[in-house]
N, CA, C and O atoms as CSV, one atom per row, in Angstrom:
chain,resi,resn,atom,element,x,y,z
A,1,UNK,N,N,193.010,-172.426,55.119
A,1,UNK,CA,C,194.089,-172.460,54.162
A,1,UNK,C,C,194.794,-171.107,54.163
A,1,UNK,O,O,194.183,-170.047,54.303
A,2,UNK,N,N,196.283,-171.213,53.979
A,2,UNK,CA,C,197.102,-169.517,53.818
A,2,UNK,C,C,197.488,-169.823,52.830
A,2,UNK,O,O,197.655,-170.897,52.252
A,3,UNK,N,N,197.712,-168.374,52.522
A,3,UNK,CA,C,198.104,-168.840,50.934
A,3,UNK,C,C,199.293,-167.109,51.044
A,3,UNK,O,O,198.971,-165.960,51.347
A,4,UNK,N,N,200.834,-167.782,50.586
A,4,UNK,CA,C,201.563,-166.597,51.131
A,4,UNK,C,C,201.229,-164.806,50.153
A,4,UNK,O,O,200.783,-164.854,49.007
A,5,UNK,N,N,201.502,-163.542,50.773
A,5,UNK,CA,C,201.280,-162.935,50.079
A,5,UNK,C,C,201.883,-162.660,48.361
A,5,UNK,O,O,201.108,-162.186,47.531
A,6,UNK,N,N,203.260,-163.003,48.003
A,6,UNK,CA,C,203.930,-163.057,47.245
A,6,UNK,C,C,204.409,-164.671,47.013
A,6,UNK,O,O,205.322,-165.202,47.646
A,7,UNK,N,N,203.593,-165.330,45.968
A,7,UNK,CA,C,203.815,-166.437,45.761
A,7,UNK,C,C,205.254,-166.843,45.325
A,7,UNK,O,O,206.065,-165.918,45.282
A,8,UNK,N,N,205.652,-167.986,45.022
A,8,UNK,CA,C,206.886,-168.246,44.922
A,8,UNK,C,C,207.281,-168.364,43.620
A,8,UNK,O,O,206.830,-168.988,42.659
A,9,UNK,N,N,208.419,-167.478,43.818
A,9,UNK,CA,C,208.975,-167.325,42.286
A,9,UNK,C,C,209.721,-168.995,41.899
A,9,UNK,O,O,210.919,-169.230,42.059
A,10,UNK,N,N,208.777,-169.940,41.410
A,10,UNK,CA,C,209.303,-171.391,41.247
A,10,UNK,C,C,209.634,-171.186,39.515
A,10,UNK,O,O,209.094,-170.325,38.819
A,11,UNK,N,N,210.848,-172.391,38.935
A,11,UNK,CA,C,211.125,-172.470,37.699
A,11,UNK,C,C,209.750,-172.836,36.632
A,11,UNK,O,O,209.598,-172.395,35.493
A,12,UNK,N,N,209.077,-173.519,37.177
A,12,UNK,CA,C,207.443,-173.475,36.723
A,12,UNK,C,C,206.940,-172.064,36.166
A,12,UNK,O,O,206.461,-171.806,35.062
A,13,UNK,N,N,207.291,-170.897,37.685
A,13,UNK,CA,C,206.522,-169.736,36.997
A,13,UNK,C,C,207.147,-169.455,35.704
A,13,UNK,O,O,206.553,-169.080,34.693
A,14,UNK,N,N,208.744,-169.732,35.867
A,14,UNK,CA,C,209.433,-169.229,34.799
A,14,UNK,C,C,209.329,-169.560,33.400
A,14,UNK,O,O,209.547,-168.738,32.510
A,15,UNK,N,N,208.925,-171.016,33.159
A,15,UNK,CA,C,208.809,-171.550,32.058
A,15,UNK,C,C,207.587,-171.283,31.564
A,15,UNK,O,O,207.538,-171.228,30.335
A,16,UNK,N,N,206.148,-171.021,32.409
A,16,UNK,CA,C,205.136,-170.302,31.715
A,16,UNK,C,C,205.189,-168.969,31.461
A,16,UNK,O,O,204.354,-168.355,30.797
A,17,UNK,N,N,206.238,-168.470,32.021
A,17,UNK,CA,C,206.395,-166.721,31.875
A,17,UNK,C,C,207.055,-166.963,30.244
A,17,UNK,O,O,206.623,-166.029,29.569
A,18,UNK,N,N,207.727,-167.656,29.588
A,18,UNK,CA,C,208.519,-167.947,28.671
A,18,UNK,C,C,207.757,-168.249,27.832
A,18,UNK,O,O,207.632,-167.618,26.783
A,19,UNK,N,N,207.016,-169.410,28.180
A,19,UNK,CA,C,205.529,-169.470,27.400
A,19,UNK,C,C,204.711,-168.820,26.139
A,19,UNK,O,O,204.540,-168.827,24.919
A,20,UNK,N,N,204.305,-168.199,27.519
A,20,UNK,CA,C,203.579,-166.797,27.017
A,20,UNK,C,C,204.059,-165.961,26.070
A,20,UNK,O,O,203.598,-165.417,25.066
A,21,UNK,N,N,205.393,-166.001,26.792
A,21,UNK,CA,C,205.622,-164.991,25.579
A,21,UNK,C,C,207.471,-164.694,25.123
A,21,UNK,O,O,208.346,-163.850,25.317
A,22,UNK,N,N,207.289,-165.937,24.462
A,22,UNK,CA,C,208.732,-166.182,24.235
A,22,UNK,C,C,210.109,-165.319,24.196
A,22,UNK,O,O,211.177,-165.315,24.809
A,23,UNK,N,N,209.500,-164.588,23.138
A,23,UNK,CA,C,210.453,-163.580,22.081
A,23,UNK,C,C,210.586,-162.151,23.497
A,23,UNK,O,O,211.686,-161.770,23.897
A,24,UNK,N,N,209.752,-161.791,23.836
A,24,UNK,CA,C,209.587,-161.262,24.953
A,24,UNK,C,C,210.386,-161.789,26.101
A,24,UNK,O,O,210.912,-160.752,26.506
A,25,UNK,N,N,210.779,-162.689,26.831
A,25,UNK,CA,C,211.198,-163.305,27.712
A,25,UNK,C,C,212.806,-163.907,27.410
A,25,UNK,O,O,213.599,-164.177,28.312
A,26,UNK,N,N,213.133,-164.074,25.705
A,26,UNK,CA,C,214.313,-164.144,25.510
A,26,UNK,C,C,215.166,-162.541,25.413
A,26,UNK,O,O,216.332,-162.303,25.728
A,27,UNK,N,N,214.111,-161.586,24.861
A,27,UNK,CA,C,214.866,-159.995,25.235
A,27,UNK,C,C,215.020,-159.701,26.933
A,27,UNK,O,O,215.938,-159.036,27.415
A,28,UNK,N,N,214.352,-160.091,27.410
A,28,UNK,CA,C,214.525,-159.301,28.602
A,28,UNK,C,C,215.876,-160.497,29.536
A,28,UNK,O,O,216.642,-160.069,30.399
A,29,UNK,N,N,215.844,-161.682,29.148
A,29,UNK,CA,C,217.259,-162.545,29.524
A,29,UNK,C,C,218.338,-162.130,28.985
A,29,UNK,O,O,219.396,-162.163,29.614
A,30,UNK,N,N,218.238,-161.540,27.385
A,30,UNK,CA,C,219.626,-161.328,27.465
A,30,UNK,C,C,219.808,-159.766,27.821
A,30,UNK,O,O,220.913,-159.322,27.510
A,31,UNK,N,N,219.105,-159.052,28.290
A,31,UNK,CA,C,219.168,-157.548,28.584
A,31,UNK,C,C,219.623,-157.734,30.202
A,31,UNK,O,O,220.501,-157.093,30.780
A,32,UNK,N,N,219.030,-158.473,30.590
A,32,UNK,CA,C,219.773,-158.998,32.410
A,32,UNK,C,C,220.798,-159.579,32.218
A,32,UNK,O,O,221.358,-159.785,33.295
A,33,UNK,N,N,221.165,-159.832,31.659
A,33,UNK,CA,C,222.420,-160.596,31.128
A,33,UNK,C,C,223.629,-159.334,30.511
A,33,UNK,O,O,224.782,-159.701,30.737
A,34,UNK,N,N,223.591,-158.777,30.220
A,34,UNK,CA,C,224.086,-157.540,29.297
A,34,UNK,C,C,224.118,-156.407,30.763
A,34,UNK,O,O,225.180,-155.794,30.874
A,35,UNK,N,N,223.386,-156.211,31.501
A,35,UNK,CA,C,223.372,-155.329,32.508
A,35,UNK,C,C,223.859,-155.747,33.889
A,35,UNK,O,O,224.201,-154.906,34.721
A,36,UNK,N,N,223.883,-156.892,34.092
A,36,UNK,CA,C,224.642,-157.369,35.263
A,36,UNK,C,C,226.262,-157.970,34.583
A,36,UNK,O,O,226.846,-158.825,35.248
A,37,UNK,N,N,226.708,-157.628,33.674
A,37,UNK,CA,C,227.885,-158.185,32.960
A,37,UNK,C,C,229.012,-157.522,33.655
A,37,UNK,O,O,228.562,-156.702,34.454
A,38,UNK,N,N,230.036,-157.556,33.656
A,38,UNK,CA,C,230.929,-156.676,33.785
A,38,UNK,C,C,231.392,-155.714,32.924
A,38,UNK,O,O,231.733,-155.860,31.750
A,39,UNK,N,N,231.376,-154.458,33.772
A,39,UNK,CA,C,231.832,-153.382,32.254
A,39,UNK,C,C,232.994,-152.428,33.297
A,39,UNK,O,O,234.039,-152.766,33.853
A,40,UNK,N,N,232.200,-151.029,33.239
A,40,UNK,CA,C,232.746,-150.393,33.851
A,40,UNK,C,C,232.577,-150.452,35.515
A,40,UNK,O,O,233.345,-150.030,36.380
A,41,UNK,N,N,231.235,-151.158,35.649
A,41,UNK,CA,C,231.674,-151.557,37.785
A,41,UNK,C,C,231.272,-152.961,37.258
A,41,UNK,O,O,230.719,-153.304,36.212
A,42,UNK,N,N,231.748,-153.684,38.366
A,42,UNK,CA,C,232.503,-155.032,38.867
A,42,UNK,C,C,230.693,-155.414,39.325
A,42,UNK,O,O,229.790,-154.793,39.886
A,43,UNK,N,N,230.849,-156.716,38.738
A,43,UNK,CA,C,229.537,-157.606,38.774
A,43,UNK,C,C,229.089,-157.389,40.183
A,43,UNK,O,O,227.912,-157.061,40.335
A,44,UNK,N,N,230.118,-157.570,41.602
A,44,UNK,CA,C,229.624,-157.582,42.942
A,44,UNK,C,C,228.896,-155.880,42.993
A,44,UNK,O,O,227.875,-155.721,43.661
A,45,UNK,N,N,229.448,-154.825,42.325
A,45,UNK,CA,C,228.797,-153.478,42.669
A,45,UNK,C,C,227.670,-153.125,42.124
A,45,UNK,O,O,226.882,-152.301,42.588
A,46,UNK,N,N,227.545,-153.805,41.012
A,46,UNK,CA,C,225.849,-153.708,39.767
A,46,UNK,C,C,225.305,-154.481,40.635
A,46,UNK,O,O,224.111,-154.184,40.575
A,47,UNK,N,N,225.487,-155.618,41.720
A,47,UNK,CA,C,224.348,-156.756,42.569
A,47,UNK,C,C,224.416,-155.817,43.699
A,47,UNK,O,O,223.339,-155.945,44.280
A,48,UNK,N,N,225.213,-154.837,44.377
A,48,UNK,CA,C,224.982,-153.949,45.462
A,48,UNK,C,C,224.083,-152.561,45.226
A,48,UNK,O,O,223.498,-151.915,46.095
A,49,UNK,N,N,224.134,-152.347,44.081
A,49,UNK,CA,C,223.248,-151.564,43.645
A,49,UNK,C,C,221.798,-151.977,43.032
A,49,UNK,O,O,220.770,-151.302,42.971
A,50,UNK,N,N,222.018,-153.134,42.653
A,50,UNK,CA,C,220.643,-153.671,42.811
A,50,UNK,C,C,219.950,-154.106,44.042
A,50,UNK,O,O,218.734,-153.998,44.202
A,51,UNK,N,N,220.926,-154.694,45.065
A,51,UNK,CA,C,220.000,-154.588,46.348
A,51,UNK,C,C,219.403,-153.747,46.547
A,51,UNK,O,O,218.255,-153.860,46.979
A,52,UNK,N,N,220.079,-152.389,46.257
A,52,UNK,CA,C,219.707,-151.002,46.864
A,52,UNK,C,C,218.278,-150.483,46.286
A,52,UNK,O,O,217.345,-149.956,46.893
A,53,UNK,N,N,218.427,-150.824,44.848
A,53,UNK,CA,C,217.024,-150.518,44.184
A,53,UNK,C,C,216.043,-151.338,44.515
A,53,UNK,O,O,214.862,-151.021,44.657
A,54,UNK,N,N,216.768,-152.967,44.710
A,54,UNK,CA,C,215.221,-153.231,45.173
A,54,UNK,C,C,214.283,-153.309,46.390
A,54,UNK,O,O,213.109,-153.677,46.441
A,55,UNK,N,N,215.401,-152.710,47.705
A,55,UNK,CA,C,215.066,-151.700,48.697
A,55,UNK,C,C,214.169,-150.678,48.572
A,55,UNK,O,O,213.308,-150.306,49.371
A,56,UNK,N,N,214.523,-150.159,47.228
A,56,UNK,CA,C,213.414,-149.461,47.085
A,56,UNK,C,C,212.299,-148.727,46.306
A,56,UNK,O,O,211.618,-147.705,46.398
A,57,UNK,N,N,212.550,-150.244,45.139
A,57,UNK,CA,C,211.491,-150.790,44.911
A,57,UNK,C,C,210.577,-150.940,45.160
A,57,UNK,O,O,209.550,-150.392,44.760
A,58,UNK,N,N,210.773,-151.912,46.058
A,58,UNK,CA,C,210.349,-152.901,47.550
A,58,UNK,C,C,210.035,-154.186,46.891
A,58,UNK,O,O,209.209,-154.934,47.415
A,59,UNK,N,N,210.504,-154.441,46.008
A,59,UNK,CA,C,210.268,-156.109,45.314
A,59,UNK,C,C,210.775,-156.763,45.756
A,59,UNK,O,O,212.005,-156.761,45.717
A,60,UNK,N,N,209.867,-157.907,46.582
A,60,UNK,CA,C,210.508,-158.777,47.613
A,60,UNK,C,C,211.435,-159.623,46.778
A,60,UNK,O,O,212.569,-159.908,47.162
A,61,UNK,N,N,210.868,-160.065,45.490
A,61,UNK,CA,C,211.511,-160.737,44.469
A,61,UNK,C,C,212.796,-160.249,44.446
A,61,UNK,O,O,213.424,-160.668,45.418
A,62,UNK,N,N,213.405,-159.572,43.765
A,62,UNK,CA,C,214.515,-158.860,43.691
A,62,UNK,C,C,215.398,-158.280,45.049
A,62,UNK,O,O,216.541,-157.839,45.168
A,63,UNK,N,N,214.421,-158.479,45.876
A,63,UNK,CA,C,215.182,-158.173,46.948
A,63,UNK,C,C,215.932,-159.446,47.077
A,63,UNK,O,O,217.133,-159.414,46.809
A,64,UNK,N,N,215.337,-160.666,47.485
A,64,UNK,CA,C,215.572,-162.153,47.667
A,64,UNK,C,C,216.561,-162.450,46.842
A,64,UNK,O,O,217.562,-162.941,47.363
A,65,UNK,N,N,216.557,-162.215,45.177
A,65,UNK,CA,C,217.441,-162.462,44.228
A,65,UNK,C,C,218.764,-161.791,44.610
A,65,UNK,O,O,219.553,-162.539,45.188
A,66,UNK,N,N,219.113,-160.694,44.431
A,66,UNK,CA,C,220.044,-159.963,44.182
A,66,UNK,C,C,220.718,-159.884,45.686
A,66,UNK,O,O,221.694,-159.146,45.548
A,67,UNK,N,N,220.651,-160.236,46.814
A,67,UNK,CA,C,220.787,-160.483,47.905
A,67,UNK,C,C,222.198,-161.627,47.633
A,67,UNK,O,O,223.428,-161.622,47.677
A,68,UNK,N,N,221.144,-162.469,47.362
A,68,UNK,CA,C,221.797,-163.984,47.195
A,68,UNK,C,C,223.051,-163.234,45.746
A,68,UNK,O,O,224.208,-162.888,45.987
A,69,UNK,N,N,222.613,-163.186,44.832
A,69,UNK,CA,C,223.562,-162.863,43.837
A,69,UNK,C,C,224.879,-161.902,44.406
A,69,UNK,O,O,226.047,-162.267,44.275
A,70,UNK,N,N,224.512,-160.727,45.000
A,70,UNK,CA,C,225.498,-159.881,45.947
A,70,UNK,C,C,226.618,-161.189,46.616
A,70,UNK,O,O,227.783,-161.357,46.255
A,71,UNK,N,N,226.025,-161.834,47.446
A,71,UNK,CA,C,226.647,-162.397,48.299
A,71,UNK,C,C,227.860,-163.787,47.205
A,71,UNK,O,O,229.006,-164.075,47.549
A,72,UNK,N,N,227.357,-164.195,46.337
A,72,UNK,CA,C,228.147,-164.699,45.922
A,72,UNK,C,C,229.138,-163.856,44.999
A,72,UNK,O,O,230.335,-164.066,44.806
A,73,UNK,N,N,228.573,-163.154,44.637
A,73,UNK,CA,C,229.721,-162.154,43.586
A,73,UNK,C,C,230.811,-161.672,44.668
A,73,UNK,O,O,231.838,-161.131,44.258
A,74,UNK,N,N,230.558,-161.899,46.310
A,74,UNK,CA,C,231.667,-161.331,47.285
A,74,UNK,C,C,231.304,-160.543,48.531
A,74,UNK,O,O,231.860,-160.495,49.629
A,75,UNK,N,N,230.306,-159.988,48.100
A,75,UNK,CA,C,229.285,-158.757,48.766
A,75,UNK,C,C,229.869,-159.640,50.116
A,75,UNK,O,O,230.016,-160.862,50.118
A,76,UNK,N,N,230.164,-158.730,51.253
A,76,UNK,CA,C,229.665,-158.872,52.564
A,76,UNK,C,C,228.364,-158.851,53.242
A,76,UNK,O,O,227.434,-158.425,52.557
A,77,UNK,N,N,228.122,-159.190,54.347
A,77,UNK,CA,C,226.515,-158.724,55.037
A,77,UNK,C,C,226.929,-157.353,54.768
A,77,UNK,O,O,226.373,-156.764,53.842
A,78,UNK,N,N,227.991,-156.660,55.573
A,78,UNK,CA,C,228.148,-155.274,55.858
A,78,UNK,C,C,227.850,-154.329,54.605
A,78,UNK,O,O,227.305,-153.228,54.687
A,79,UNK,N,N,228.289,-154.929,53.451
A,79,UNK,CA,C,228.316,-154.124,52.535
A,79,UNK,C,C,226.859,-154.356,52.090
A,79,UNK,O,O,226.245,-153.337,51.772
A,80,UNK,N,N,226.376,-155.225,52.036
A,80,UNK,CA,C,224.766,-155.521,51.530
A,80,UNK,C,C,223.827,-154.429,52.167
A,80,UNK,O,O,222.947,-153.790,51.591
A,81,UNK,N,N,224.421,-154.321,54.203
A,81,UNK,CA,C,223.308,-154.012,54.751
A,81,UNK,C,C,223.937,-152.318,54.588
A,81,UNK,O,O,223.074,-151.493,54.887
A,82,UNK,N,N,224.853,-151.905,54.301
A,82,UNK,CA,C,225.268,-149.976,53.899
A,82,UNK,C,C,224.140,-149.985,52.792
A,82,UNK,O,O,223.099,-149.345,52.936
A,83,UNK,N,N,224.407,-150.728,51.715
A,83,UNK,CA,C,223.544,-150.219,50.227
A,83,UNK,C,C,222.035,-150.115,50.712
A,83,UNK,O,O,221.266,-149.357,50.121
A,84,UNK,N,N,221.513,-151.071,52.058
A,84,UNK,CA,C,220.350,-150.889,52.042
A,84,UNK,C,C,219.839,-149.612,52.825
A,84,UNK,O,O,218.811,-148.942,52.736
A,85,UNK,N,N,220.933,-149.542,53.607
A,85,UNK,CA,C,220.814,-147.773,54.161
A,85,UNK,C,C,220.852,-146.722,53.362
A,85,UNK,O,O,220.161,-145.710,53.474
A,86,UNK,N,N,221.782,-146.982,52.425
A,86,UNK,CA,C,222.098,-145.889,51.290
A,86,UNK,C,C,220.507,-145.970,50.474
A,86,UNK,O,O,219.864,-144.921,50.441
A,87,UNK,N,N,220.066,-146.888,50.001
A,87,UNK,CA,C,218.690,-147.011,49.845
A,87,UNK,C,C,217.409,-145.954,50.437
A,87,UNK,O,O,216.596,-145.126,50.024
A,88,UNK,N,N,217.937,-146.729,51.902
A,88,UNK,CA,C,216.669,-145.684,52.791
A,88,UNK,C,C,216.437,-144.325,52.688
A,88,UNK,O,O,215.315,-143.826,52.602
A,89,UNK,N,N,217.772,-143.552,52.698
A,89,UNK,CA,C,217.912,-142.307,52.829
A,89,UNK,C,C,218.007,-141.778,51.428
A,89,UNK,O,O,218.055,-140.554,51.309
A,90,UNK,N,N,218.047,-142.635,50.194
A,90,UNK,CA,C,217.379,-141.963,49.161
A,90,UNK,C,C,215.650,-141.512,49.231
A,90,UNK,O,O,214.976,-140.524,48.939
A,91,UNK,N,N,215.408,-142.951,49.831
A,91,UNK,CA,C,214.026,-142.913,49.650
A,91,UNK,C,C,213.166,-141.941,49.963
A,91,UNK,O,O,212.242,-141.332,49.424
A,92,UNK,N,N,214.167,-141.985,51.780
A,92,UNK,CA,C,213.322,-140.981,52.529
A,92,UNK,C,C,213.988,-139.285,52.141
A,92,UNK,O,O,213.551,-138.173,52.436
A,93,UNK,N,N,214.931,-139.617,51.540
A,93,UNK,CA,C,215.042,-138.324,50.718
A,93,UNK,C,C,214.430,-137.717,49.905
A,93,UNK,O,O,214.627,-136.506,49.998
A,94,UNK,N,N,213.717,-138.025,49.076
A,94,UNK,CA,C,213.306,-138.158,48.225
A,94,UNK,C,C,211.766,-137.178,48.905
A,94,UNK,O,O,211.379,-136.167,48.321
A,95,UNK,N,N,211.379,-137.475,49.614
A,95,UNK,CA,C,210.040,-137.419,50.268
A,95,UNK,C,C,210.509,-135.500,50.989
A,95,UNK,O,O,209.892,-134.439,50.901
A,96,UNK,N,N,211.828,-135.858,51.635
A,96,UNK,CA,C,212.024,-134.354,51.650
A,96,UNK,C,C,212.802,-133.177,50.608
A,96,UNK,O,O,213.052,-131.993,50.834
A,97,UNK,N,N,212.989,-133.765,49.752
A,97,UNK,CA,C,213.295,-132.765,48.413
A,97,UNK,C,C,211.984,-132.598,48.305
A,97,UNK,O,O,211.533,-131.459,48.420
A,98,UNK,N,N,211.033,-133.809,48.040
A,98,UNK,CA,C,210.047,-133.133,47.487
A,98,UNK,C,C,209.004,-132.096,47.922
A,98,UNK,O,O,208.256,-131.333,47.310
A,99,UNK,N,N,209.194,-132.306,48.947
A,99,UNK,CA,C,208.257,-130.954,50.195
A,99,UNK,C,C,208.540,-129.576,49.018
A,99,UNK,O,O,207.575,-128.948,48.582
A,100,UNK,N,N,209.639,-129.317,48.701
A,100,UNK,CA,C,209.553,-128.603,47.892
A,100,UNK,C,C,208.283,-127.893,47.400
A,100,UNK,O,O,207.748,-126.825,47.699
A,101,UNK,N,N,207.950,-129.038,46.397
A,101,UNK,CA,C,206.391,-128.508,45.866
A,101,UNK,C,C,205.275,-128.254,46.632
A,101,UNK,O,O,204.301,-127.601,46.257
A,102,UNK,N,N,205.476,-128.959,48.093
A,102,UNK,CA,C,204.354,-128.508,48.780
A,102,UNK,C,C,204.366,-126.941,48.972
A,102,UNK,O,O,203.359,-126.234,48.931
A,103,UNK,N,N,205.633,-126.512,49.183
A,103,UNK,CA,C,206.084,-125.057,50.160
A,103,UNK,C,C,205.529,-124.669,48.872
A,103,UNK,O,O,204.447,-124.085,48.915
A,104,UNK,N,N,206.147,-124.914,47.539
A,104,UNK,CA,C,205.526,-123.713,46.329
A,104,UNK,C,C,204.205,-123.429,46.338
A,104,UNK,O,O,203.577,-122.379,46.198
A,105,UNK,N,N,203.729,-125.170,46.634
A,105,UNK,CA,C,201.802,-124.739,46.083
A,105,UNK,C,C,201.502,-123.546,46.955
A,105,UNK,O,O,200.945,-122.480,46.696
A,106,UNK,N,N,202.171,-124.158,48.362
A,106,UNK,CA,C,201.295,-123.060,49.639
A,106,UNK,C,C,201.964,-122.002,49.530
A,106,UNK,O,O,201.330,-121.330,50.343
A,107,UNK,N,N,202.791,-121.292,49.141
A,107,UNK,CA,C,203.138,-120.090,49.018
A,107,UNK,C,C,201.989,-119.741,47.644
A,107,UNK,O,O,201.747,-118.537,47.734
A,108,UNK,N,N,201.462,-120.146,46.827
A,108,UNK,CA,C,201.229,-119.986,45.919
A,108,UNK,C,C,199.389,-119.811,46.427
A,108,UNK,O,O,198.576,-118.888,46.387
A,109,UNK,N,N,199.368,-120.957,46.793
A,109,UNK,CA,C,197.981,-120.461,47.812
A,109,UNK,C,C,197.782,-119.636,49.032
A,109,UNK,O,O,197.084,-118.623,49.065
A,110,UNK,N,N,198.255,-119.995,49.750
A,110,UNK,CA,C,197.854,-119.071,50.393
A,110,UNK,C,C,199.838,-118.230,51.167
A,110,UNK,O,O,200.522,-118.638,52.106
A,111,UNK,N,N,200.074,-117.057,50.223
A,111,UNK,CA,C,201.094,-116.473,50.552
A,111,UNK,C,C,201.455,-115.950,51.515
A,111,UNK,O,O,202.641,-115.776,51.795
A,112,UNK,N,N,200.050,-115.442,52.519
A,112,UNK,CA,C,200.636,-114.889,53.336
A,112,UNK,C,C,200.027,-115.359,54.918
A,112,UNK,O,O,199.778,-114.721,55.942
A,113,UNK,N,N,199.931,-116.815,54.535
A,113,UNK,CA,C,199.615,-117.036,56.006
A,113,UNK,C,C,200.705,-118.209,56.287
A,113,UNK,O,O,200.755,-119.272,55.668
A,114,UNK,N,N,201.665,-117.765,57.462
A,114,UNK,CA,C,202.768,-118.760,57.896
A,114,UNK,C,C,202.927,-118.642,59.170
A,114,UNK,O,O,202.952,-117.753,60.021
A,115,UNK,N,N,203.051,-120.027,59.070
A,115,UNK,CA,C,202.686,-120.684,61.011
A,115,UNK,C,C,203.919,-120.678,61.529
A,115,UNK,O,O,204.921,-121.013,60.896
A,116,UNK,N,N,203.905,-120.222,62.935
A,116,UNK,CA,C,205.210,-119.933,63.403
A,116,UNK,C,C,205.504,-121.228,64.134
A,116,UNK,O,O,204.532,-121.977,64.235
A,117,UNK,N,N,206.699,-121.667,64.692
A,117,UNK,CA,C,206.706,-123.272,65.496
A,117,UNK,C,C,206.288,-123.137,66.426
A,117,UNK,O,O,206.808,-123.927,67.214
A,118,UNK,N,N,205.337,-122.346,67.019
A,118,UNK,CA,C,204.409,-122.441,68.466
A,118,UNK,C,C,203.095,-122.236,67.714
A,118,UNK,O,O,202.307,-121.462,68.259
A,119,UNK,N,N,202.691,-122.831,66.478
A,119,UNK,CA,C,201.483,-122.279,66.171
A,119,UNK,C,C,200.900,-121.822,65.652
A,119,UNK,O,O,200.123,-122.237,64.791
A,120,UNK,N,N,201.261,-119.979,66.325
A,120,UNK,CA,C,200.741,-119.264,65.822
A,120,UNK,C,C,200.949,-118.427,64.336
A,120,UNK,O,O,202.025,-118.369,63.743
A,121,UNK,N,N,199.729,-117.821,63.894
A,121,UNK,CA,C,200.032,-117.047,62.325
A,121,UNK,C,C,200.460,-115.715,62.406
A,121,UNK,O,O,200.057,-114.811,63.138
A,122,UNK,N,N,201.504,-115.726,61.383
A,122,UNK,CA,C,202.208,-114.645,61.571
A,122,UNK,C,C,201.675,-113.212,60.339
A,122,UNK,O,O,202.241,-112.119,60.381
């Protein structure tokens, strides 16, 4: 038997998610509702920016959703697949801003030993 890793988001799950916990599940509908609205950016750019987050996220859910939602609000592939680049290079940005703190700790530990790009300590 397989059984997929991320089960399927079916209207079933939804109505026991509602279930559970009603009052809970009617705030967070109309708060998605209120945030994908139109205000100051255009319904297709709040669903391109949600692709983007859930790029990197990585919620397959939301990826799947807001994909589909993008595309009908107008979204192109092209424009879907930029936000998911624009995505990446936050992400992987993110990873090199943060080196940052590495360089502090190790300056902080050990100050005066620095490796030259062949190696050796200087």
């Amino acid at each position: 038997m397989t059984h997929d890793l991320f089960p399927a988001a079916t209207a079933e799950v939804g109505r026991h998610r509602a279930e559970l916990a009603p009052e809970i599940n009617d705030a967070w509908n109309a708060f998605s509702r209120a945030v994908f609205s139109p205000g100051a950016l255009d319904e297709k750019t709040k669903q391109l920016i949600a692709v983007a987050v859930a790029h990197t996220t990585q919620c397959p859910y939301c990826i799947t959703g807001h994909t589909k939602l993008a595309t009908r609000k107008g979204a192109s592939q092209q424009e879907i697949m930029e936000a998911i680049w624009v995505a990446a290079e936050m992400r992987a940005g993110g990873a090199y801003a943060h080196s940052t703190i590495a360089l502090d700790v190790l300056d902080r530990v050990a100050p005066h030993e620095h490796t030259s790009p062949n190696g050796s300590s200087s």
